[in-house]
TORROTOR-416766 format. One record per residue: residue in one letter; x, y, z of N, C-alpha, C in turn. Coordinates in steps of 0.05 Angstrom, whole numbers, padded with zeros to 5 digits, always signed. Layout:
! residues N
AXYZXYZXYZ ...
This chain:
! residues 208
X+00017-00024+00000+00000+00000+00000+00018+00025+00000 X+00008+00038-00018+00033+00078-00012+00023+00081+00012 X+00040+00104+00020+00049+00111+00044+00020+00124+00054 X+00014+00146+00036-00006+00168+00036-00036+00156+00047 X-00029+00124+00032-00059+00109+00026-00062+00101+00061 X-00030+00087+00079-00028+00082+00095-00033+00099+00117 X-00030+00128+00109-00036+00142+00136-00069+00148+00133 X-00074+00155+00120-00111+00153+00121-00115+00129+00137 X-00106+00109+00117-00117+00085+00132-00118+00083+00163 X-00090+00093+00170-00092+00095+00206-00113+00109+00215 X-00112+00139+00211-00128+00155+00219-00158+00149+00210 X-00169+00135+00198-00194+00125+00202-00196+00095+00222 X-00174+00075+00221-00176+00064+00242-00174+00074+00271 X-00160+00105+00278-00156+00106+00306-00175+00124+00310 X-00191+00134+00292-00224+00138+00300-00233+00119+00308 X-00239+00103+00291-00261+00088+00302-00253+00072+00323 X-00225+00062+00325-00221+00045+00357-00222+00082+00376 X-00222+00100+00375-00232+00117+00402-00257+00130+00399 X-00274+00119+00380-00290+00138+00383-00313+00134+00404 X-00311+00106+00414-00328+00100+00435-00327+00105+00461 X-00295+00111+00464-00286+00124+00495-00303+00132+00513 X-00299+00116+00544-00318+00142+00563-00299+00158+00563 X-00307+00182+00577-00299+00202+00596-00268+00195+00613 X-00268+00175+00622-00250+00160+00642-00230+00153+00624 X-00234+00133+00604-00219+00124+00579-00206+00152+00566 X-00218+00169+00559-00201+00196+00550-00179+00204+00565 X-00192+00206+00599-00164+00222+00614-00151+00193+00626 X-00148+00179+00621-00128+00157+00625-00104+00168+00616 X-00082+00167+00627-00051+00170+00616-00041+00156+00599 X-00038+00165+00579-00018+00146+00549+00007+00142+00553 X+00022+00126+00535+00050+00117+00538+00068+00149+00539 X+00048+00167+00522+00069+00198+00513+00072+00215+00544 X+00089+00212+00565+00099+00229+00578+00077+00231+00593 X+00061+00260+00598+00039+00262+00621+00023+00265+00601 X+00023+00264+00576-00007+00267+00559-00024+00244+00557 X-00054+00254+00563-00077+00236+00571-00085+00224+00544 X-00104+00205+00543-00109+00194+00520-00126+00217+00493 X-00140+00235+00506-00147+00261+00495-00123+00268+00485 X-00111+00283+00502-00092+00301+00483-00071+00290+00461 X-00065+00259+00470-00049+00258+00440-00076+00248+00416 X-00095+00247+00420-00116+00250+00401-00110+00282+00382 X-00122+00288+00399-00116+00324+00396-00085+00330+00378 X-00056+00326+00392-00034+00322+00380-00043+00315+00348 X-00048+00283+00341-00058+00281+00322-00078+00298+00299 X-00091+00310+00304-00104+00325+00297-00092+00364+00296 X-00069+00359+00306-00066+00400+00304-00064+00396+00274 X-00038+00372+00252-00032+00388+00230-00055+00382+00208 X-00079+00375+00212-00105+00366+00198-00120+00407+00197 X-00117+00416+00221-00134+00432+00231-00114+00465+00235 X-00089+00464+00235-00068+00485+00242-00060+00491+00216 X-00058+00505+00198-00038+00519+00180-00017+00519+00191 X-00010+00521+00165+00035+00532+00173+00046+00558+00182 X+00021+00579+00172+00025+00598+00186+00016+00605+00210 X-00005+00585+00223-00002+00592+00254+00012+00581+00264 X+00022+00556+00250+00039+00537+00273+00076+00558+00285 X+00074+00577+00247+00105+00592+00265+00095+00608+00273 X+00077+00623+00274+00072+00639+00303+00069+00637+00329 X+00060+00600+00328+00054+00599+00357+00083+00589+00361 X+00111+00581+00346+00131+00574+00348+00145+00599+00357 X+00145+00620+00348+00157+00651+00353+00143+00653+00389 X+00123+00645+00388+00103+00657+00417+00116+00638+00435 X+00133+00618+00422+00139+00596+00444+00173+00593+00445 X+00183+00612+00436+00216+00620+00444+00222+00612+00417 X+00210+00601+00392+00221+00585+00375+00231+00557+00378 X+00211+00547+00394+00208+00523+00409+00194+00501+00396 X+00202+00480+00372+00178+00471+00356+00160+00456+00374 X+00176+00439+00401+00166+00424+00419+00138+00434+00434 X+00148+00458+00441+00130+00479+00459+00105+00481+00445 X+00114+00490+00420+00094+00500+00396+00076+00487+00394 X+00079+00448+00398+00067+00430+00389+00048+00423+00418 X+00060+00417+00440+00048+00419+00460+00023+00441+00468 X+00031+00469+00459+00009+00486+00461-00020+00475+00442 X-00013+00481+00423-00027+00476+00407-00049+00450+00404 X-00030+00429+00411-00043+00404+00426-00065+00416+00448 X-00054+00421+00470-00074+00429+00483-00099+00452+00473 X-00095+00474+00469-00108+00483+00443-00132+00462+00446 X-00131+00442+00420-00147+00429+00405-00162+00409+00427 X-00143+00404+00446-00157+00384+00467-00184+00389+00480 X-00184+00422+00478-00208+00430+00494-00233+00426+00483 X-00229+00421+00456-00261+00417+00436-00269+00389+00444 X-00298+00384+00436-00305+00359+00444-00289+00338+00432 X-00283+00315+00447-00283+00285+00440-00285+00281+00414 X-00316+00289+00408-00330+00274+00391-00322+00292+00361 X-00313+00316+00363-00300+00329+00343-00276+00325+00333 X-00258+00317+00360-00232+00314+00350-00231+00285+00338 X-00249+00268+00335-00255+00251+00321-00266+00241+00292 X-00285+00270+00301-00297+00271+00264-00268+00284+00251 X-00252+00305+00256-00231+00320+00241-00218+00278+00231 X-00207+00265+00249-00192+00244+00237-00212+00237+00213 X-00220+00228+00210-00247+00207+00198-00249+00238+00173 X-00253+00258+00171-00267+00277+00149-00237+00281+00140 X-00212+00277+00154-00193+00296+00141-00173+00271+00141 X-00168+00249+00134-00154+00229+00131-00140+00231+00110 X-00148+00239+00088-00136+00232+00078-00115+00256+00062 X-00118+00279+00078-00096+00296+00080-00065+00284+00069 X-00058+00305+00059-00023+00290+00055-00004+00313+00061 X-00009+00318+00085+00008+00347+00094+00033+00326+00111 X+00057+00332+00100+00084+00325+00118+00096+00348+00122 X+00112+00347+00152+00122+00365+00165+00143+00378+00134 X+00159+00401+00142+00176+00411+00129+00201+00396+00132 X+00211+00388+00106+00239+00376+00097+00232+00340+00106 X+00203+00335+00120+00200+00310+00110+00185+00293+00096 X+00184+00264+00094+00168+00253+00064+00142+00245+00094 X+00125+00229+00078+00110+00214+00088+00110+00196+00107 X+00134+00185+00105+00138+00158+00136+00134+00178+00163 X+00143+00200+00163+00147+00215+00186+00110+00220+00199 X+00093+00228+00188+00061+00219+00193+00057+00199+00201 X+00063+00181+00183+00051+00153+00188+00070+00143+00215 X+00096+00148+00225+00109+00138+00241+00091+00147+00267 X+00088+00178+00253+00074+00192+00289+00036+00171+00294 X+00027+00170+00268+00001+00158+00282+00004+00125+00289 X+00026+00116+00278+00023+00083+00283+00031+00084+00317 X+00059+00099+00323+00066+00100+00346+00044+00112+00367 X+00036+00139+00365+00010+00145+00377-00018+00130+00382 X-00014+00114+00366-00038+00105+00370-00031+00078+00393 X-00001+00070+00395+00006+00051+00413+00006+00062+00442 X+00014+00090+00435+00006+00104+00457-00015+00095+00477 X-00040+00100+00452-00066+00097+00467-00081+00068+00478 X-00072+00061+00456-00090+00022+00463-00069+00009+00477 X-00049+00015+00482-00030+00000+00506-00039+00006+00542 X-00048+00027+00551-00056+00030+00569-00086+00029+00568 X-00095+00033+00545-00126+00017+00555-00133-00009+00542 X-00118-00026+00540-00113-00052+00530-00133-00050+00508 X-00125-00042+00481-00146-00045+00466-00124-00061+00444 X-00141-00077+00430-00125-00094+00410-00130-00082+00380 X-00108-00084+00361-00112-00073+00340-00092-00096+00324 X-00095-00108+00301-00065-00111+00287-00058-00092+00269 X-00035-00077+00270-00030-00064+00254-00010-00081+00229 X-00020-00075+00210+00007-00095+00190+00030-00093+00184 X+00037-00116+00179+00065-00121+00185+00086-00101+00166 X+00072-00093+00152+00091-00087+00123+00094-00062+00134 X+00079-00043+00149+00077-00015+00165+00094-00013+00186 X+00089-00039+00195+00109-00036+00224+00136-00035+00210 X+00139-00058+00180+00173-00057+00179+00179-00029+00179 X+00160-00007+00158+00171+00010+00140+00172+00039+00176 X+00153+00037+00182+00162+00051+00221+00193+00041+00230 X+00190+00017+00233+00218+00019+00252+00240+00016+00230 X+00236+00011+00209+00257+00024+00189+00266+00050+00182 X+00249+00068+00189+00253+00098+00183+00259+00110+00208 X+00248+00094+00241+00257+00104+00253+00299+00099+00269 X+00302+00079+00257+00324+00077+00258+00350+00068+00238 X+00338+00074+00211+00359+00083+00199+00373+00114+00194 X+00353+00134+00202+00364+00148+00207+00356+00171+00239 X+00363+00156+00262+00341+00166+00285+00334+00194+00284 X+00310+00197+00291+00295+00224+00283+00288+00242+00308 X+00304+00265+00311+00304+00273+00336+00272+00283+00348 X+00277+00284+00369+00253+00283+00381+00231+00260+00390 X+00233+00247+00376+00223+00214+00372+00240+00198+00380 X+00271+00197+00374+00295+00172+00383+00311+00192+00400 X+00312+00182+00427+00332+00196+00439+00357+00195+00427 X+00378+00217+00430+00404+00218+00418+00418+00203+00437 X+00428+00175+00419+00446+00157+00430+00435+00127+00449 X+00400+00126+00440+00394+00113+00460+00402+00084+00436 X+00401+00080+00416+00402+00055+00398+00434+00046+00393 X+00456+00065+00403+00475+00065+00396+00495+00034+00413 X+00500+00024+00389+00513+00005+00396+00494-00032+00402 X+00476-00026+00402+00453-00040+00405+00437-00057+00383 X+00429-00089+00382+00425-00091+00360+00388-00096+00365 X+00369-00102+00346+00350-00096+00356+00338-00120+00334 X+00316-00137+00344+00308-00155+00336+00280-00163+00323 X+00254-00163+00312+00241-00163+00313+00225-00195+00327 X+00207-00201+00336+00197-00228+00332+00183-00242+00322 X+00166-00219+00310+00140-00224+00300+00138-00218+00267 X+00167-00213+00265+00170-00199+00225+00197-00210+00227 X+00207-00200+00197+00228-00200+00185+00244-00174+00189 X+00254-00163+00215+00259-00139+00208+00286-00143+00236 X+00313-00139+00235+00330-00127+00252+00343-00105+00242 X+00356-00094+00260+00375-00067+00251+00400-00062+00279 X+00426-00060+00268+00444-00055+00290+00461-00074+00293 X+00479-00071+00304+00489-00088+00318+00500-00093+00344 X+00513-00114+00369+00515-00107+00389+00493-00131+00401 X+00502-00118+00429+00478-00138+00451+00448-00140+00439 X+00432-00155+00439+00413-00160+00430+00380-00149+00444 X+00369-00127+00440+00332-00121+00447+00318-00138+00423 X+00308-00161+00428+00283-00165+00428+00262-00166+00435 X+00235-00173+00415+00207-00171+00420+00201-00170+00391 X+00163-00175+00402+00146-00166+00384+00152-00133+00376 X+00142-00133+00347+00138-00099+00333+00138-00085+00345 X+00106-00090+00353+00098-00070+00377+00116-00051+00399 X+00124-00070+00411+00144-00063+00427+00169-00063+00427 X+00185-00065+00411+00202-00052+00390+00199-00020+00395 X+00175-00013+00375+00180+00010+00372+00177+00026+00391 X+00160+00020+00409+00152+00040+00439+00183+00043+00455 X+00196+00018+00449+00231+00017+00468+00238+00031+00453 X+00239+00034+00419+00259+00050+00411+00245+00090+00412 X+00223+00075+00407+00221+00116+00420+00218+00122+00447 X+00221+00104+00468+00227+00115+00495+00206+00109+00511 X+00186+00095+00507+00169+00083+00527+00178+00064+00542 X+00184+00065+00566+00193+00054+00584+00171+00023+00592 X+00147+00028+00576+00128+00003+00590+00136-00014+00579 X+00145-00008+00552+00155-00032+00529+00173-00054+00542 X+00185-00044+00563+00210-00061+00566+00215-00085+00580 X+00188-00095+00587+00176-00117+00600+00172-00133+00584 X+00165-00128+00564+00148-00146+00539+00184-00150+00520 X+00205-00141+00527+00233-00141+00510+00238-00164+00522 X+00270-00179+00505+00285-00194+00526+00310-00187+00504 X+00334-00200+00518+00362-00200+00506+00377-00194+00522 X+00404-00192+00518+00420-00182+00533+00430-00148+00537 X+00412-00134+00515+00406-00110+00503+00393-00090+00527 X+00375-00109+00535+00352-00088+00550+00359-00082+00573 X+00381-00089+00588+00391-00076+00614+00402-00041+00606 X+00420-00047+00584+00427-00022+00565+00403-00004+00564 X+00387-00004+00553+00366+00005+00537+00348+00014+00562 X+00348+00004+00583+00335+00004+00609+00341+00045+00622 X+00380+00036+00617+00386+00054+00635+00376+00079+00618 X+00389+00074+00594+00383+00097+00576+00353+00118+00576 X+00330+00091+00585+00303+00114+00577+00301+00111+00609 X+00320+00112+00632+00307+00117+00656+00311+00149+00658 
């Protein structure tokens, strides 16, 4: 499937796995830092709903901070209903807006990962396919993408898949399933239960 075809595709699947959410299920905490299962909804939804020219203003308003920028703005959108920030996925899917100076994997990396965000702490099951997961943790570590791969956390490390055809690296060994793969390699610390190898003591200290 193209890439373009693939991020629609997400974003009408991670409607409809949240669109039933209670109340409770929304402010649940996601894998992302202190953001609730709302706001990385919301996250998802600023570059559907934000132009480029507010996003550098609110970047100028935020020290020239893209991080800041993105967090505001997230919240921003979090305050609208649930049920809106839902219809935007589902009406605006099939958007093909990528950040500046990147292609398409960089979308699709943020909703496959986001969305692990969300159905990992409310145990919700999804398979995502396999051919998506390769082309995610292929883009995220052949060339690590700041902000997403901590600087230096893969270094030296080889990394395994269990459930595909996919390693990269070399060195002491992280494996696992896809899934969790990718949550260890962008810094979710829950992932690292579901790992094994001789890798993951490494990899432990690094996202403590």
């Amino acid at each position: 499937m193209e890439t373009f075809a693939e991020i629609a595709d997400e974003r009408r699947r991670l409607a409809a796995l949240v669109s039933g959410l209670t109340e409770e299920q929304q402010a649940t905490r996601s894998l992302c830092g202190e953001w609730s299962v709302r706001d990385v909804v919301a996250h998802l939804v600023v570059p559907l709903e934000v132009g480029m020219p507010r996003f550098l203003l609110t970047m100028l308003a935020s020290r020239g901070s893209f991080d800041r920028a993105n967090v505001r703005l997230a919240r921003e959108q979090a305050r609208r209903p649930f049920d809106e920030l839902v219809e935007v996925l589902r009406r605006k899917a099939d958007s093909q807006f990528t950040p500046p100076g990147s292609g398409p994997e960089a979308p699709l990396t943020d909703l496959v990962v986001h969305g692990l965000d969300i159905r990992w702490p409310l145990r919700l099951q999804r398979a995502v396919p396999e051919e998506r997961l390769h082309k995610v943790l292929t883009f995220l570590t052949a060339a690590p993408v700041g902000g997403i791969v901590r600087r230096g956390a893969l270094d030296g490390l080889r990394f395994e898949a269990t459930d595909l055809d996919w390693a990269h690296g070399r060195g002491p060994v992280v494996r696992g399933p896809a899934e969790a793969l990718l949550l260890g390699i962008t810094g979710r610390p829950a992932a690292l239960d579901h790992l094994g190898g001789d890798g993951v003591p490494t990899l432990r200290r690094r996202l403590a």
